[in-house]
DOKETOR-444209 format. One record per residue: x, y, z of N, C-alpha, C in turn; residue in three letters. Coordinates in steps of 0.2 Angstrom, whole numbers, plus 5000, padded with zeros to 4 digits. Example, Ala and Ser with C-alpha at 12.3 -4.5 7.8 and 13.67 -1.06 7.14 Angstrom:
BEGIN
<<5066 4972 5039> <5062 4978 5039> <5066 4984 5039> ALA>
<<5064 4989 5035> <5068 4995 5036> <5064 5000 5039> SER>
***
This chain:
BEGIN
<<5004 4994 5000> <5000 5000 5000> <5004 5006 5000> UNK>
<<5002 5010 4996> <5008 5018 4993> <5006 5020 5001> UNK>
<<5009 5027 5004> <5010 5030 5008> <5004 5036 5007> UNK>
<<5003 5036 5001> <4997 5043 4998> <4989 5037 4999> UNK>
<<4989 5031 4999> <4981 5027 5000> <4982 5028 5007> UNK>
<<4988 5027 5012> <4987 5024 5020> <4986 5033 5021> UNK>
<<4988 5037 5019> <4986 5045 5023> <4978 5045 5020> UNK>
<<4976 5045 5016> <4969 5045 5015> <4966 5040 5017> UNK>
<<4967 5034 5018> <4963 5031 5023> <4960 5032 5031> UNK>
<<4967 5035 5033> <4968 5037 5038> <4965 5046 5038> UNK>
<<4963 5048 5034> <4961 5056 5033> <4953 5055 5032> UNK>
<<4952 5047 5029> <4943 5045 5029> <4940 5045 5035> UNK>
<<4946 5040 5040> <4943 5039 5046> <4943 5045 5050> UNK>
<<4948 5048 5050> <4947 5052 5056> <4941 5059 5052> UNK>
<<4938 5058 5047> <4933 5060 5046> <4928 5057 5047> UNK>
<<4927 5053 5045> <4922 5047 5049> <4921 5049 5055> UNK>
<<4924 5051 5063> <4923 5049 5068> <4922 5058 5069> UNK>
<<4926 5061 5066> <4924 5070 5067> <4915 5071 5066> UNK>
<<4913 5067 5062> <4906 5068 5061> <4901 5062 5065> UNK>
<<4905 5056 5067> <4900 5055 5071> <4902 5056 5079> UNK>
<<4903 5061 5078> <4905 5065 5085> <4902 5071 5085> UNK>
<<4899 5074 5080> <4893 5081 5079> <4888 5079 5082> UNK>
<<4888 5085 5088> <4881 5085 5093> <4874 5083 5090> UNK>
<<4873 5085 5082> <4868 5082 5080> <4866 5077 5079> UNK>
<<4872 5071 5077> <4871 5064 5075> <4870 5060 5081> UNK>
<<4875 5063 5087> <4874 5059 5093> <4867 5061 5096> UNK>
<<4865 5067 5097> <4859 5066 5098> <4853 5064 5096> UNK>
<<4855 5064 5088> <4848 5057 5087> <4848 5051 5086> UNK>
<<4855 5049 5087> <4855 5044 5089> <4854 5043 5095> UNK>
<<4852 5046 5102> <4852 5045 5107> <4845 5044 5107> UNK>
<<4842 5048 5105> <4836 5047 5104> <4832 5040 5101> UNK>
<<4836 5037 5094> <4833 5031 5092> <4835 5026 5096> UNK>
<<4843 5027 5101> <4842 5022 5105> <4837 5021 5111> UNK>
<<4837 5029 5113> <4830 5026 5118> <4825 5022 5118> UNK>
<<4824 5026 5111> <4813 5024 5109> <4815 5017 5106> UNK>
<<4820 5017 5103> <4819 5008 5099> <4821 5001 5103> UNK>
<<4830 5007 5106> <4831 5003 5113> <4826 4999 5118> UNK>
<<4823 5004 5120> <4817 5001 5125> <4810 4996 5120> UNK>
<<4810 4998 5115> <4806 4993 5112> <4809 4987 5112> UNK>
<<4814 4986 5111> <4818 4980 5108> <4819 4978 5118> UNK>
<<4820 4980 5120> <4821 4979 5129> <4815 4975 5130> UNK>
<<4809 4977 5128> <4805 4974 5132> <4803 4967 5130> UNK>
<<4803 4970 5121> <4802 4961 5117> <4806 4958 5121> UNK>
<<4813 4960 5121> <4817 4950 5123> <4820 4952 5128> UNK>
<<4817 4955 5134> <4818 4956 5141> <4812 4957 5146> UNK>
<<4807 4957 5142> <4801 4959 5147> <4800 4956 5153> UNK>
<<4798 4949 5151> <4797 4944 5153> <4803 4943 5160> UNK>
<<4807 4945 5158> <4813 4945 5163> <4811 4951 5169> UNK>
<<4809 4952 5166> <4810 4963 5170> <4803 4962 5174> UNK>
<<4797 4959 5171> <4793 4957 5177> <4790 4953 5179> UNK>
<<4797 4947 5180> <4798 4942 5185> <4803 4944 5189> UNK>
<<4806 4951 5189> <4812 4953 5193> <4818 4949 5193> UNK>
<<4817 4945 5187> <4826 4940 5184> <4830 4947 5183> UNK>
<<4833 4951 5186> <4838 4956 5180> <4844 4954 5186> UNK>
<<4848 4953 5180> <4856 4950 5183> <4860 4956 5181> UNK>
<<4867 4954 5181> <4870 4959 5180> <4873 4956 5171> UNK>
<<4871 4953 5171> <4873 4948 5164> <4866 4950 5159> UNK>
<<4861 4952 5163> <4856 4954 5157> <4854 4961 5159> UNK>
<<4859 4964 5160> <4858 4973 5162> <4864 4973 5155> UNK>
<<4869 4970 5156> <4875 4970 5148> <4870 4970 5142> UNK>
<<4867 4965 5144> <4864 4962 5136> <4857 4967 5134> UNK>
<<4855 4969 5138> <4850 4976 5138> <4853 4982 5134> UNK>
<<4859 4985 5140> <4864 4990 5134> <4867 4988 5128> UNK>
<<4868 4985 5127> <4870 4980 5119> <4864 4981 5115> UNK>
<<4858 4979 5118> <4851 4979 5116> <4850 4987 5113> UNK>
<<4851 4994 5118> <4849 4997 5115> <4856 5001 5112> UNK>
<<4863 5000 5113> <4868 5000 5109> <4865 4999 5101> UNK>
<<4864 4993 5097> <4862 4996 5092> <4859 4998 5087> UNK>
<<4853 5001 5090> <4848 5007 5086> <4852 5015 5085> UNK>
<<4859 5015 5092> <4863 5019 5091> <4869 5019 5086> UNK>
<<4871 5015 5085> <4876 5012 5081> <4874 5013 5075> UNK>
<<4867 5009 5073> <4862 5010 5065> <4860 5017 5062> UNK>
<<4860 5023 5069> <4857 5029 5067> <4863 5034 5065> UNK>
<<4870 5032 5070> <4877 5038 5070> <4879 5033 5060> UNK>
<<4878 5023 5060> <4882 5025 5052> <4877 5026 5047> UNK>
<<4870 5028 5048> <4868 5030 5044> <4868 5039 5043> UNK>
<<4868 5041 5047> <4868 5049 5048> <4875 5051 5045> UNK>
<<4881 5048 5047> <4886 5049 5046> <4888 5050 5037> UNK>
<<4886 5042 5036> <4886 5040 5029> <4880 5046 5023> UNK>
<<4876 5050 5026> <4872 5052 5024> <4874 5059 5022> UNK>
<<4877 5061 5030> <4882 5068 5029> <4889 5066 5023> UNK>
<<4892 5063 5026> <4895 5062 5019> <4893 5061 5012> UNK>
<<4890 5060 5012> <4887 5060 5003> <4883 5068 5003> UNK>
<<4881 5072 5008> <4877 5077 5004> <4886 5082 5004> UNK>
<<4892 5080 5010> <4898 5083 5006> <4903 5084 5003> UNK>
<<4900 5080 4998> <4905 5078 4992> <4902 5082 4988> UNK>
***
């Protein structure tokens, strides 16, 4: 790999992450992970949460749970900004 692809790689990522680090993208993605997070909490946790089963092994699995609505929302906002700045 030339030295002029590894700096632009390296010049893609750390735009990547400048942009999903824009107060806009993180807040709506906080927001998608609330509202979807907790939807998807309750489907495959409900059942758990009002039988009072909550472990510290299904509190992880819960954050993970609403981990990716967040995740889904920053690469698509992210990907989106990039393309309307090109």
């Amino acid at each position: 790999m030339s030295a002029n692809t590894e700096k632009s790689e390296t010049s893609e990522a750390t735009d990547w992450i400048r942009i999903a680090r824009e107060k806009s993208v993180v807040v709506r993605a906080l927001k998608y992970a609330a509202v979807v997070g907790s939807v998807l909490i309750a489907i495959n946790h409900g059942d758990a949460i009002l039988e009072g089963d909550i472990t510290p092994a299904r509190i992880s699995k819960m954050i993970l749970t609403a981990m990716v609505p967040y995740c889904v929302s920053t690469l698509s906002s992210v990907g989106a900004i990039r393309e309307l700045r090109r």
